[in-house]
DRENTORKOL-3810 file (N, C-alpha, C; in nm, 4 decimals):
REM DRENTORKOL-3810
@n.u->-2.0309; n.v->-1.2720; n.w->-0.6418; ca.u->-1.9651; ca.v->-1.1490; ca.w->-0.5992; c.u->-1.9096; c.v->-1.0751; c.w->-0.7216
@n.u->-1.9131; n.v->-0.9265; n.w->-0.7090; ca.u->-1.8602; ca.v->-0.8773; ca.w->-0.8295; c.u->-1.7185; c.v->-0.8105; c.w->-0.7660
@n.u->-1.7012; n.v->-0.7086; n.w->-0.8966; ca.u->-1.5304; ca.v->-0.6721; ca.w->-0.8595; c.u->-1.5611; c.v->-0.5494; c.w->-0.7533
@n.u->-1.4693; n.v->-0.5455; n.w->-0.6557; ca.u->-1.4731; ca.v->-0.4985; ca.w->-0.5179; c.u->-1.3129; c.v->-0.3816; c.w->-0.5379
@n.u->-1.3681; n.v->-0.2499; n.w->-0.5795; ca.u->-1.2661; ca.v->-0.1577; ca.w->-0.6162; c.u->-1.2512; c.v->-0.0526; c.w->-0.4984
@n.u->-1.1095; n.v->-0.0431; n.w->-0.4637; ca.u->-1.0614; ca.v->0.0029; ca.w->-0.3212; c.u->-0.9384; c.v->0.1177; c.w->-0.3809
@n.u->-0.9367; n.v->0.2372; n.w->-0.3168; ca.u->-0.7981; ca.v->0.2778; ca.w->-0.3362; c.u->-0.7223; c.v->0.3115; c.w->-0.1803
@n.u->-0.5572; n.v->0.3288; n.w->-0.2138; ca.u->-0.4748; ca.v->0.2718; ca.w->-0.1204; c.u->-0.4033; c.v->0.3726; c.w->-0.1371
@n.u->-0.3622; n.v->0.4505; n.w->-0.0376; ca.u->-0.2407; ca.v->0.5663; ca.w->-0.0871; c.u->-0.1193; c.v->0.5561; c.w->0.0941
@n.u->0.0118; n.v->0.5672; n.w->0.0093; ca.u->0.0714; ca.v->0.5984; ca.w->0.1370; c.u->0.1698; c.v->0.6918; c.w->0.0372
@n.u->0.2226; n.v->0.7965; n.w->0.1288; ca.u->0.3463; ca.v->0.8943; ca.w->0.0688; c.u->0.3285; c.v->0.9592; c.w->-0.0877
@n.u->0.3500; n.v->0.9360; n.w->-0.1575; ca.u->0.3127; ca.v->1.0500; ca.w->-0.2633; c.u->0.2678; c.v->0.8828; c.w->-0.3599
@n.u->0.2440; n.v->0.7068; n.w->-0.3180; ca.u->0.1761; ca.v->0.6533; ca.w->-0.3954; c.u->0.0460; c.v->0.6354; c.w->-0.3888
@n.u->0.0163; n.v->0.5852; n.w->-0.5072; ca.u->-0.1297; ca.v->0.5563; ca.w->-0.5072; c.u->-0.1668; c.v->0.4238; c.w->-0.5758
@n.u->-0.2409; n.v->0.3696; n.w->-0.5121; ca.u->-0.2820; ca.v->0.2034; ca.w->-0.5119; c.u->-0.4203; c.v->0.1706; c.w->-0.5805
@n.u->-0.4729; n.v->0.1216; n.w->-0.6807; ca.u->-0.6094; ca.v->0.1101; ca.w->-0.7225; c.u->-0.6102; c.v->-0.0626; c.w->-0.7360
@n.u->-0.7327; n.v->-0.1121; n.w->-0.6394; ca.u->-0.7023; ca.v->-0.2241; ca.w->-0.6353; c.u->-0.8733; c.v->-0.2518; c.w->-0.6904
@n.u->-0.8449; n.v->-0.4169; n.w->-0.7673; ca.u->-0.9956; ca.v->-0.4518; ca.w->-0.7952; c.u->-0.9314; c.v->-0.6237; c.w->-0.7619
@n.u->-1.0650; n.v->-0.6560; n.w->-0.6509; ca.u->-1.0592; ca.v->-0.7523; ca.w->-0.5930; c.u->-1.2033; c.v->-0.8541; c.w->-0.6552
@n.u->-1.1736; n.v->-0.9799; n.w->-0.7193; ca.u->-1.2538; ca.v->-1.0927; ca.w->-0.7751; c.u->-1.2790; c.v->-1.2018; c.w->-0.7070
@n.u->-1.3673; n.v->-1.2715; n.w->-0.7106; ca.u->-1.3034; ca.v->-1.4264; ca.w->-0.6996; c.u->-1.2132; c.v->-1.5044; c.w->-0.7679
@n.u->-1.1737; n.v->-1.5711; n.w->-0.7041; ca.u->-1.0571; ca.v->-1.6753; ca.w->-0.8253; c.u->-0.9946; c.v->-1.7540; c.w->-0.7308
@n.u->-0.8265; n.v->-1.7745; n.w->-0.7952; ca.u->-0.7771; ca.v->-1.8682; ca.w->-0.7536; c.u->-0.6300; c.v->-1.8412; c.w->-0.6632
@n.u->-0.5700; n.v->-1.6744; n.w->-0.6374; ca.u->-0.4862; ca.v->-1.5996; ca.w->-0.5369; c.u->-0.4375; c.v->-1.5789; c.w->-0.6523
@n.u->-0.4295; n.v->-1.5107; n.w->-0.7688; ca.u->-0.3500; ca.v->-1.4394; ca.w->-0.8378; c.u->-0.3568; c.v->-1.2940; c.w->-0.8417
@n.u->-0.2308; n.v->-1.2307; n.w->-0.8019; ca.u->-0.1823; ca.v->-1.0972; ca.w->-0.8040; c.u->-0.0969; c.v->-1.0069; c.w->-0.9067
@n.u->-0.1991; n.v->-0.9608; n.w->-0.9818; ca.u->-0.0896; ca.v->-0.8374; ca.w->-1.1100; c.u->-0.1131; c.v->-0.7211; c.w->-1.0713
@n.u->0.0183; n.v->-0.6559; n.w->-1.0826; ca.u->0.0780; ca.v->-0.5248; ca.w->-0.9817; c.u->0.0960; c.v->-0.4621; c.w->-1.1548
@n.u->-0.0058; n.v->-0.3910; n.w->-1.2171; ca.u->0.0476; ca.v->-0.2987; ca.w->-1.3273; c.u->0.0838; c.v->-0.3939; c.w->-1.4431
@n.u->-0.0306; n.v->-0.4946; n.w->-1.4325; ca.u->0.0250; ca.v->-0.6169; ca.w->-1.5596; c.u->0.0977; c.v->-0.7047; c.w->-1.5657
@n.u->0.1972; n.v->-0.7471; n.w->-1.4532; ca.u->0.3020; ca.v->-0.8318; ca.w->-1.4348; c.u->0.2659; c.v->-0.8550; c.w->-1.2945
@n.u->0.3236; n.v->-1.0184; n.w->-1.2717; ca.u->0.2984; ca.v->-1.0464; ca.w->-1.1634; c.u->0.3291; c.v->-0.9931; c.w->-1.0393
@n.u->0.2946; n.v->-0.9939; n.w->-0.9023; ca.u->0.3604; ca.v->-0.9272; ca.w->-0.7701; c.u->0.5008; c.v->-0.9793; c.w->-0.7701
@n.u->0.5421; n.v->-1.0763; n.w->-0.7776; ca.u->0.6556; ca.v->-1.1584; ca.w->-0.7585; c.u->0.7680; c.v->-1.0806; c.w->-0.8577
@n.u->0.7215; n.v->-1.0413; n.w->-0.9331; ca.u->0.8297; ca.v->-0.9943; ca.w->-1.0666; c.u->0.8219; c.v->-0.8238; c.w->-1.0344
@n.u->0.7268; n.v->-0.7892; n.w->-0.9973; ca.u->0.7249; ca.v->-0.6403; ca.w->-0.9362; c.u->0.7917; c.v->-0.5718; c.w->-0.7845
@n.u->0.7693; n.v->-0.6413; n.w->-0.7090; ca.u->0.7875; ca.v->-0.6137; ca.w->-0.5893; c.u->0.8315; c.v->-0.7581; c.w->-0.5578
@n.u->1.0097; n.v->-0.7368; n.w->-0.5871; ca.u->1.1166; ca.v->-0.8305; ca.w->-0.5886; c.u->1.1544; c.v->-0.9094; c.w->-0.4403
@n.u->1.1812; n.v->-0.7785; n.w->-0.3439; ca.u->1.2222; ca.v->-0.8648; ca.w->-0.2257; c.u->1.0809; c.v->-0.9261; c.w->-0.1439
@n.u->1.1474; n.v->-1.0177; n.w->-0.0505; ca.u->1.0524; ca.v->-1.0988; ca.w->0.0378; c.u->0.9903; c.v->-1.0161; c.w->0.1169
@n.u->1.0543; n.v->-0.8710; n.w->0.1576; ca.u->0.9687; ca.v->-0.8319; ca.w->0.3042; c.u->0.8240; c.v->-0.7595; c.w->0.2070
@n.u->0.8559; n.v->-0.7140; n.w->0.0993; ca.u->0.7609; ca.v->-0.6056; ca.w->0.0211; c.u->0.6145; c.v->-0.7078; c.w->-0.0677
@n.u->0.7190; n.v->-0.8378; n.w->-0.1284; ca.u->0.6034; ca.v->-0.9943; ca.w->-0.0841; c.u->0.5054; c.v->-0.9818; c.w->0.0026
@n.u->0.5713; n.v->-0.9845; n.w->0.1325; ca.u->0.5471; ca.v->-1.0294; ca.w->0.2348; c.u->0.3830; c.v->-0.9597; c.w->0.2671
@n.u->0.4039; n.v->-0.7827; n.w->0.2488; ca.u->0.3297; ca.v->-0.6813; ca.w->0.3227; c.u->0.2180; c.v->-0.6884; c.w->0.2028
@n.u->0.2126; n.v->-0.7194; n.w->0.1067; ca.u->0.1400; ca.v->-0.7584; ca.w->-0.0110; c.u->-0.0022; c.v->-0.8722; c.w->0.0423
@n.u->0.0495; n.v->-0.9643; n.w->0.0780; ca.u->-0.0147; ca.v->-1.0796; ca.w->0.1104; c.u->-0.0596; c.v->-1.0222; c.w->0.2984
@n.u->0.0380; n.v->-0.9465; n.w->0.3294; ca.u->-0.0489; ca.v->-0.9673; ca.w->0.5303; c.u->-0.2065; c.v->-0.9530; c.w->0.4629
@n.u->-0.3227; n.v->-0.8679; n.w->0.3948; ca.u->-0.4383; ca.v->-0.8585; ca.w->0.4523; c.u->-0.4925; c.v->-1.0220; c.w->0.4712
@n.u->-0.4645; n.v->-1.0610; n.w->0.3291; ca.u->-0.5160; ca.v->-1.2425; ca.w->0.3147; c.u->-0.4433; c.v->-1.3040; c.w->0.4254
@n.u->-0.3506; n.v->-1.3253; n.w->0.4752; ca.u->-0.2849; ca.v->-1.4414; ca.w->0.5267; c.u->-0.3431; c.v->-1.4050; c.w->0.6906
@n.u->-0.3631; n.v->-1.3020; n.w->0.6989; ca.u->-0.4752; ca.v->-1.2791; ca.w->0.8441; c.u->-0.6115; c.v->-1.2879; c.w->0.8327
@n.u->-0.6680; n.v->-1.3075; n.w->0.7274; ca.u->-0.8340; ca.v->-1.3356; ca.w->0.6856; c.u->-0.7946; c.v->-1.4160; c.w->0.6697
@n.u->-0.7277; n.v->-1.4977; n.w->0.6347; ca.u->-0.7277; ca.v->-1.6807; ca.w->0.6279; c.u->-0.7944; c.v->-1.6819; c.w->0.4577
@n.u->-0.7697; n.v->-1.5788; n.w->0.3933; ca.u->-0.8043; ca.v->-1.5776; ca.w->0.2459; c.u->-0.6696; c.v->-1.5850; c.w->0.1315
@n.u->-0.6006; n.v->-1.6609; n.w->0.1555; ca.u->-0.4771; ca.v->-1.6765; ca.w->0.0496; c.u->-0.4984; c.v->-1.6902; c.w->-0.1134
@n.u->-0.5948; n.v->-1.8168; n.w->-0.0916; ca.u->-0.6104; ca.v->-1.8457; ca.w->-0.2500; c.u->-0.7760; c.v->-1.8345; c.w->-0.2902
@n.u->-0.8354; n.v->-1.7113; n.w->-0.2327; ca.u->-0.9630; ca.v->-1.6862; ca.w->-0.2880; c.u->-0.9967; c.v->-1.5815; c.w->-0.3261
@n.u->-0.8859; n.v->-1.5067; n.w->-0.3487; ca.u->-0.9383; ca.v->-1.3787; ca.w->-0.4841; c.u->-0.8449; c.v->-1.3411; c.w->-0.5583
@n.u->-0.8655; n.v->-1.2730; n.w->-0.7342; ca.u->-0.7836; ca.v->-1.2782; ca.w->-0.7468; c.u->-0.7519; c.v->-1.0789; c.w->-0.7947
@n.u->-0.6817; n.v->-1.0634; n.w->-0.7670; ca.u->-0.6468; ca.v->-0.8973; ca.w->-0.7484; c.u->-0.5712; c.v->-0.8322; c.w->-0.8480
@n.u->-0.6275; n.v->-0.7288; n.w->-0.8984; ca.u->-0.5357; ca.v->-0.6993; ca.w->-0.9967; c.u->-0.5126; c.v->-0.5321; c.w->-0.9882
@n.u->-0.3966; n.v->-0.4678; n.w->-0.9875; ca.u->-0.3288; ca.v->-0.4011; ca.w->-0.9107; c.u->-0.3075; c.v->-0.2662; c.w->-0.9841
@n.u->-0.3558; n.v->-0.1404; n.w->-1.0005; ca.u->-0.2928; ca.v->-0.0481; ca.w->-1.0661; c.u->-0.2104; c.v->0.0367; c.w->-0.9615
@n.u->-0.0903; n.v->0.1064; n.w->-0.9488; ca.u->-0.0038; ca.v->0.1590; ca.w->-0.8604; c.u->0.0995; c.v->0.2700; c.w->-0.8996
@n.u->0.0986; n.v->0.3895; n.w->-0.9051; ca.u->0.1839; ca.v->0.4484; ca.w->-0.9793; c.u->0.2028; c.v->0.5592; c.w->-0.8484
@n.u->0.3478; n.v->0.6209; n.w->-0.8515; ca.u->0.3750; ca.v->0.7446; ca.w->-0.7861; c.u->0.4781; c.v->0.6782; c.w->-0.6339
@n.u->0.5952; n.v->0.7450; n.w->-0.5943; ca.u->0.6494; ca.v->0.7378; ca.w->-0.4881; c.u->0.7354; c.v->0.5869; c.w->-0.5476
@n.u->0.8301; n.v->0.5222; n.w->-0.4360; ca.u->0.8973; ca.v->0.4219; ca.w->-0.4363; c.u->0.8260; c.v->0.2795; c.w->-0.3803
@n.u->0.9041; n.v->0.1766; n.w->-0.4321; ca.u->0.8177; ca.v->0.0570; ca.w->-0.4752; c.u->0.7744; c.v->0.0023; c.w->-0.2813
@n.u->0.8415; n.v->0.0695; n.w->-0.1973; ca.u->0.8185; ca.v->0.0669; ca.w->-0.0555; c.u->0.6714; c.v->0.1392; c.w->-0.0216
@n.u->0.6758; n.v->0.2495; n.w->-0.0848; ca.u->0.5370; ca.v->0.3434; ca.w->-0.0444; c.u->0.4049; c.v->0.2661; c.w->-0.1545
@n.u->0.4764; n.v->0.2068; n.w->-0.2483; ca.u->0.3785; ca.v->0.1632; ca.w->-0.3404; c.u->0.3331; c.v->-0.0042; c.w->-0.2502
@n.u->0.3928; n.v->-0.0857; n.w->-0.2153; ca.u->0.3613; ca.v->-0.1790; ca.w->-0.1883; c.u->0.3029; c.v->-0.1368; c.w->-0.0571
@n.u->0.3294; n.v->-0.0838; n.w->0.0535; ca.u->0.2196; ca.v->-0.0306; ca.w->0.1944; c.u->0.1042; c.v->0.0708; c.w->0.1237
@n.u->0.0967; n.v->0.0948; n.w->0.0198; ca.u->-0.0201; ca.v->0.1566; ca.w->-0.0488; c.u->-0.1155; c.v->0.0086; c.w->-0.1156
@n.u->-0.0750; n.v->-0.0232; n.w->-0.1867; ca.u->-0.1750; ca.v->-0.1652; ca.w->-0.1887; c.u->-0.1956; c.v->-0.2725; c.w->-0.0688
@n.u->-0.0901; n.v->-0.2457; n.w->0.0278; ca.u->-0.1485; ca.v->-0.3536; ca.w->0.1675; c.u->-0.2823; c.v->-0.2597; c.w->0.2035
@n.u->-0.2836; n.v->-0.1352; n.w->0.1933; ca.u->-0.3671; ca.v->-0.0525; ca.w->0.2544; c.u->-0.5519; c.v->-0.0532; c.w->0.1749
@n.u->-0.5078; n.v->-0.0793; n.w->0.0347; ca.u->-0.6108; ca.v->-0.0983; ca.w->-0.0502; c.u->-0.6996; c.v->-0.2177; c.w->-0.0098
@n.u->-0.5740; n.v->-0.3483; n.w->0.0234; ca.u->-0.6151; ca.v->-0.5075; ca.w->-0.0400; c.u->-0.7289; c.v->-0.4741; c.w->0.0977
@n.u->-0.6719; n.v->-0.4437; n.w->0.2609; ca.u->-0.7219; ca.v->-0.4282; ca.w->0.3826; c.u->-0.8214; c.v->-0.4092; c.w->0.3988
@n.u->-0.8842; n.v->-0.2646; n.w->0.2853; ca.u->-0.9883; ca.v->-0.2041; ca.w->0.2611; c.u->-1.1121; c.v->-0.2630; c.w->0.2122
@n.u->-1.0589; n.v->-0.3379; n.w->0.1164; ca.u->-1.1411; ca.v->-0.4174; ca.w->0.0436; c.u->-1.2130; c.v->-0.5337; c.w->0.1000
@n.u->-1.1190; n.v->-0.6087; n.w->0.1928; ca.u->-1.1372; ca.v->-0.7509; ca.w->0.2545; c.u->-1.2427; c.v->-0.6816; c.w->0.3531
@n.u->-1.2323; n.v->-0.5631; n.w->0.3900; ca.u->-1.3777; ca.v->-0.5029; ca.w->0.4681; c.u->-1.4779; c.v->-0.4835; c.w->0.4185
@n.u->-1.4653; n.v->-0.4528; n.w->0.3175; ca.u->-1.5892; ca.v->-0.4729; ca.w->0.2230; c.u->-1.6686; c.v->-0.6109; c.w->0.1945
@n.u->-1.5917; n.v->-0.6723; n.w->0.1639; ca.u->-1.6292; ca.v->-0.8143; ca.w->0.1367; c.u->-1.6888; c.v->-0.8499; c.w->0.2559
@n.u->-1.6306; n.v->-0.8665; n.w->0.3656; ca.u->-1.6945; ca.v->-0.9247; ca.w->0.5066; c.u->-1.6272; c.v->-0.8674; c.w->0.6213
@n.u->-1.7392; n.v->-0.7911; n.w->0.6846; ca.u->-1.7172; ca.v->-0.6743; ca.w->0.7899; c.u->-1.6593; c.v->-0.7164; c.w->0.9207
@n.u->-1.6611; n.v->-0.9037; n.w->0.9257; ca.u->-1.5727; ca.v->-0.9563; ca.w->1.0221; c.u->-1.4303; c.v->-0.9469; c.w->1.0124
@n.u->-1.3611; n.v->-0.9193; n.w->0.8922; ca.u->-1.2210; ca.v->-0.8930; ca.w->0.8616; c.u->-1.2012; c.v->-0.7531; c.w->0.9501
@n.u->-1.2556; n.v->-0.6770; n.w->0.9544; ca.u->-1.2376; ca.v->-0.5118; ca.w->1.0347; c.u->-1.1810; c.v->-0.5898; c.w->1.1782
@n.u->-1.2152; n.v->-0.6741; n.w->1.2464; ca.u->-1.1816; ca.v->-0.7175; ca.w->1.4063; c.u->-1.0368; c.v->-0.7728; c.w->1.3867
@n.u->-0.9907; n.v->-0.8364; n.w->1.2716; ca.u->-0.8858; ca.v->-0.9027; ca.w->1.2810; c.u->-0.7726; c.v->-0.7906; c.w->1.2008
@n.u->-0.8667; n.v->-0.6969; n.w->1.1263; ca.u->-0.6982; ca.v->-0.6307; ca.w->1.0416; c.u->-0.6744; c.v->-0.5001; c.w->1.1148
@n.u->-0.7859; n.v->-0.4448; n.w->1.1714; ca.u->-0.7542; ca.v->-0.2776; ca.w->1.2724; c.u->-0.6622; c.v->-0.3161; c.w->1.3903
@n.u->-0.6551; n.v->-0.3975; n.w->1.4532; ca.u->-0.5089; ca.v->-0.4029; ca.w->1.5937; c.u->-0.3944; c.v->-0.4455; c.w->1.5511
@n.u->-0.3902; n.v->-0.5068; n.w->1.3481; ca.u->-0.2447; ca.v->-0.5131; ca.w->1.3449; c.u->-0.2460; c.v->-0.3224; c.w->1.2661
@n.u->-0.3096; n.v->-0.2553; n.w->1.2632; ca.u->-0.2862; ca.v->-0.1539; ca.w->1.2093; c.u->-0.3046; c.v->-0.1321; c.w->1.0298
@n.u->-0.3967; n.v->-0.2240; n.w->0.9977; ca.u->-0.3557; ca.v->-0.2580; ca.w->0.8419; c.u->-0.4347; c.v->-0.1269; c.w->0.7575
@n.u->-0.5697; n.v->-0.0659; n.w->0.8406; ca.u->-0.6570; ca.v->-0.0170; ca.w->0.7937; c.u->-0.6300; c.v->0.1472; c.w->0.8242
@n.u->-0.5008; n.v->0.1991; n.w->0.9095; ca.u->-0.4533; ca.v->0.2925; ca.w->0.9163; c.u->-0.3763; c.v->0.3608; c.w->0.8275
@n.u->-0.4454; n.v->0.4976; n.w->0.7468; ca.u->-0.3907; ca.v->0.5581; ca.w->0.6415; c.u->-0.2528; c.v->0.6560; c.w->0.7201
@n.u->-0.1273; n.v->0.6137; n.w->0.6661; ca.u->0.0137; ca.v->0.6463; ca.w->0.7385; c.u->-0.0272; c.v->0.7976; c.w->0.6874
@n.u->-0.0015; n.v->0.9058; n.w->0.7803; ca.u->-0.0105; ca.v->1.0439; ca.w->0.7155; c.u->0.1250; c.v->1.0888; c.w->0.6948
@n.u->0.2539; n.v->1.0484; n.w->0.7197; ca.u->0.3418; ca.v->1.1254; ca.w->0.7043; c.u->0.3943; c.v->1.0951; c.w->0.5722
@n.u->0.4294; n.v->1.2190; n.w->0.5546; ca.u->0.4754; ca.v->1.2798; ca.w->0.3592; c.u->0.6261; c.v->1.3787; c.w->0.3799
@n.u->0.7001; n.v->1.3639; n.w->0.2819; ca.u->0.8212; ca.v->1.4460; ca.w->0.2987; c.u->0.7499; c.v->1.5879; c.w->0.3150
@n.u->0.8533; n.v->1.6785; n.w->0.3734; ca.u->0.8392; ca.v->1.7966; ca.w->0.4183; c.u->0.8711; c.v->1.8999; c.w->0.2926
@n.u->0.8395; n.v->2.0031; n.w->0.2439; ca.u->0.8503; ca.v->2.0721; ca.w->0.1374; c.u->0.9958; c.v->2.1461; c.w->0.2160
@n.u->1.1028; n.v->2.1606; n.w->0.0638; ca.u->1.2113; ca.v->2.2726; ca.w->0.0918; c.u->1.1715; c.v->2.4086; c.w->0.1123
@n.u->1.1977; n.v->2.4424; n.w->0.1776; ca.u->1.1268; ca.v->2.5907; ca.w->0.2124; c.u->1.2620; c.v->2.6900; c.w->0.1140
@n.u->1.2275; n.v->2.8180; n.w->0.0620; ca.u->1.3151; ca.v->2.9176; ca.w->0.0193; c.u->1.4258; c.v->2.9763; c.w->0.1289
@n.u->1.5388; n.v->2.9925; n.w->0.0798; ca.u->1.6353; ca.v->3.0383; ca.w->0.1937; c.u->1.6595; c.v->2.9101; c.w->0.2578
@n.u->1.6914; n.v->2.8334; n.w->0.2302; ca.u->1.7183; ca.v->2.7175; ca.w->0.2799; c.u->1.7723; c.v->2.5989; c.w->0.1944
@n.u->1.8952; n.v->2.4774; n.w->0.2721; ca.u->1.9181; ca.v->2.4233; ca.w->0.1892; c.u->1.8410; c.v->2.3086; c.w->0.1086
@n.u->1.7436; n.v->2.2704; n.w->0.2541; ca.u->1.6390; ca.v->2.1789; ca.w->0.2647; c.u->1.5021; c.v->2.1649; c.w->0.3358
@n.u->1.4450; n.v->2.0971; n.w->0.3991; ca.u->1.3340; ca.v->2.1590; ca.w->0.4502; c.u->1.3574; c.v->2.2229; c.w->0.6283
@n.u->1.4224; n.v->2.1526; n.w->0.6547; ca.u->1.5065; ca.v->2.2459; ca.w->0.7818; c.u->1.6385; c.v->2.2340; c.w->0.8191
@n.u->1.7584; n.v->2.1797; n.w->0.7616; ca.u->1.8960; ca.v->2.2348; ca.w->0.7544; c.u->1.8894; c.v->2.3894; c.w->0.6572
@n.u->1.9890; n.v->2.4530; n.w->0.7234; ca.u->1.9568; ca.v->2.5728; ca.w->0.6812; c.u->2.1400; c.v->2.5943; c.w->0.6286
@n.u->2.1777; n.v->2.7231; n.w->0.5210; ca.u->2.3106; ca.v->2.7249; ca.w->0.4828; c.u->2.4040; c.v->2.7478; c.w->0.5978
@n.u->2.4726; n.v->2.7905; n.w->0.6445; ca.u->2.6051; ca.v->2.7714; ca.w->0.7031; c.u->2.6304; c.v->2.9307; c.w->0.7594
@n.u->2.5906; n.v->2.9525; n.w->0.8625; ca.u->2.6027; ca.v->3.0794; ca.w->0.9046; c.u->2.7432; c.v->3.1721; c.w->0.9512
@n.u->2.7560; n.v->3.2511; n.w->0.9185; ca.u->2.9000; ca.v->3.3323; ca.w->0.9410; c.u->2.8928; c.v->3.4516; c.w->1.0298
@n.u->2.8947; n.v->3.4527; n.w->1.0907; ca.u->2.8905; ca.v->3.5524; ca.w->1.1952; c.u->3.0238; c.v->3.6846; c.w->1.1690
@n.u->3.1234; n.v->3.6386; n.w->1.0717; ca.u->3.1611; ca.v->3.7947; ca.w->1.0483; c.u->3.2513; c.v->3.7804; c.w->0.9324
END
Protein backbone atom coordinates (compact mmCIF):
# COMPACT_ATOMS: atom_id res chain seq x y z
CA UNK A 1 0.00 0.00 0.00
CA UNK A 2 1.25 3.44 -0.65
CA UNK A 3 0.63 6.83 1.15
CA UNK A 4 -3.19 7.47 1.11
CA UNK A 5 -3.49 11.56 1.12
CA UNK A 6 -6.94 12.97 2.37
CA UNK A 7 -7.87 16.56 3.27
CA UNK A 8 -10.14 17.45 6.30
CA UNK A 9 -11.56 20.90 6.90
CA UNK A 10 -14.02 22.02 9.64
CA UNK A 11 -14.52 25.99 10.49
CA UNK A 12 -11.84 28.11 9.12
CA UNK A 13 -9.24 24.63 9.78
CA UNK A 14 -7.64 22.67 7.51
CA UNK A 15 -6.37 19.06 7.94
CA UNK A 16 -3.83 17.33 5.37
CA UNK A 17 -3.53 13.89 6.30
CA UNK A 18 -1.08 11.08 4.75
CA UNK A 19 -2.00 7.70 5.87
CA UNK A 20 0.94 4.54 5.70
CA UNK A 21 1.31 1.35 7.00
CA UNK A 22 3.09 0.95 10.24
CA UNK A 23 2.80 0.56 13.68
CA UNK A 24 -0.32 3.51 15.07
CA UNK A 25 1.92 6.42 15.17
CA UNK A 26 0.40 9.92 14.96
CA UNK A 27 2.41 13.43 14.19
CA UNK A 28 0.09 16.40 14.21
CA UNK A 29 2.67 19.15 12.51
CA UNK A 30 5.88 17.18 13.67
CA UNK A 31 5.16 16.43 17.24
CA UNK A 32 3.27 13.83 18.52
CA UNK A 33 -0.87 13.89 18.84
CA UNK A 34 -0.49 13.45 22.54
CA UNK A 35 1.78 16.60 22.95
CA UNK A 36 -0.48 18.54 20.41
CA UNK A 37 -3.90 18.00 21.15
CA UNK A 38 -3.48 17.88 25.06
CA UNK A 39 -6.89 17.00 26.48
CA UNK A 40 -8.52 13.44 26.42
CA UNK A 41 -11.81 14.37 24.63
CA UNK A 42 -9.68 16.04 21.45
CA UNK A 43 -7.34 12.44 21.91
CA UNK A 44 -10.21 10.88 21.90
CA UNK A 45 -11.96 12.35 18.38
CA UNK A 46 -8.42 11.82 16.81
CA UNK A 47 -8.44 8.07 17.17
CA UNK A 48 -12.74 7.51 16.71
CA UNK A 49 -12.04 6.70 12.74
CA UNK A 50 -9.47 3.62 13.84
CA UNK A 51 -11.04 2.51 17.02
CA UNK A 52 -14.40 1.89 14.87
CA UNK A 53 -12.45 0.14 11.90
CA UNK A 54 -10.90 -1.95 14.47
CA UNK A 55 -7.55 -0.31 12.94
CA UNK A 56 -5.63 1.12 16.07
CA UNK A 57 -2.17 0.01 15.48
CA UNK A 58 -2.03 -0.33 11.61
CA UNK A 59 -1.16 2.89 10.12
CA UNK A 60 0.89 5.29 10.71
CA UNK A 61 -0.39 9.06 10.01
CA UNK A 62 1.25 11.98 9.76
CA UNK A 63 -0.66 15.16 10.15
CA UNK A 64 -0.33 18.68 8.57
CA UNK A 65 -3.15 21.16 10.23
CA UNK A 66 -3.07 24.81 10.31
CA UNK A 67 -5.98 27.57 10.68
CA UNK A 68 -8.99 27.95 13.36
CA UNK A 69 -8.68 26.47 17.12
CA UNK A 70 -7.10 23.23 18.20
CA UNK A 71 -11.11 22.02 18.55
CA UNK A 72 -11.86 22.83 14.76
CA UNK A 73 -8.37 21.49 14.00
CA UNK A 74 -8.73 18.16 15.69
CA UNK A 75 -12.71 17.48 14.09
CA UNK A 76 -10.81 18.55 10.86
CA UNK A 77 -8.35 15.61 10.99
CA UNK A 78 -11.15 13.11 12.48
CA UNK A 79 -12.75 14.20 9.18
CA UNK A 80 -9.54 13.55 7.02
CA UNK A 81 -8.35 10.18 9.02
CA UNK A 82 -12.51 8.99 8.10
CA UNK A 83 -11.86 9.86 4.57
CA UNK A 84 -9.01 8.04 4.10
CA UNK A 85 -9.97 4.70 5.98
CA UNK A 86 -12.58 4.86 2.88
CA UNK A 87 -10.19 4.81 0.67
CA UNK A 88 -8.27 2.11 1.93
CA UNK A 89 -11.38 -0.26 2.26
CA UNK A 90 -14.83 0.79 1.09
CA UNK A 91 -16.25 -1.50 3.95
CA UNK A 92 -15.20 1.26 6.53
CA UNK A 93 -18.02 3.73 4.66
CA UNK A 94 -20.94 1.19 6.51
CA UNK A 95 -19.40 1.55 9.86
CA UNK A 96 -18.13 5.43 9.92
CA UNK A 97 -21.38 7.30 7.90
CA UNK A 98 -24.22 6.51 10.94
CA UNK A 99 -21.72 7.70 13.54
CA UNK A 100 -21.53 10.82 11.28
CA UNK A 101 -17.68 10.77 10.85
CA UNK A 102 -17.74 11.37 7.01
CA UNK A 103 -20.03 14.52 7.35
CA UNK A 104 -18.31 17.83 6.32
CA UNK A 105 -19.82 20.26 9.47
CA UNK A 106 -20.83 23.43 7.27
CA UNK A 107 -21.25 25.88 9.90
CA UNK A 108 -18.57 28.86 9.97
CA UNK A 109 -18.79 32.12 12.08
CA UNK A 110 -21.03 34.68 10.62
CA UNK A 111 -19.25 37.83 9.09
CA UNK A 112 -19.72 41.40 11.17
CA UNK A 113 -21.80 43.18 8.98
CA UNK A 114 -21.14 47.36 8.81
CA UNK A 115 -23.42 49.40 11.14
CA UNK A 116 -23.29 46.94 13.53
CA UNK A 117 -21.66 45.83 16.62
CA UNK A 118 -21.40 42.23 15.49
CA UNK A 119 -22.85 39.98 13.13
CA UNK A 120 -26.40 40.51 14.50
CA UNK A 121 -26.41 42.45 17.89
CA UNK A 122 -26.82 45.71 16.68
CA UNK A 123 -25.69 49.32 18.80
CA UNK A 124 -28.15 50.48 21.32
CA UNK A 125 -31.02 52.34 19.96
CA UNK A 126 -32.39 55.76 21.32
CA UNK A 127 -35.48 56.71 20.38
CA UNK A 128 -35.06 60.47 21.39
Amino acid sequence: MEVVHKIGRRKTAVARVYVSEGKGNITVNKRDYKDYFSTAPLQYKIQQPFALTGNEDSYDVKVNVYGGGITGQAEAVRLALSRAMCEINEENREVLKPEGLLTRDPRMVERKKFGQKKARKKFQFSKR
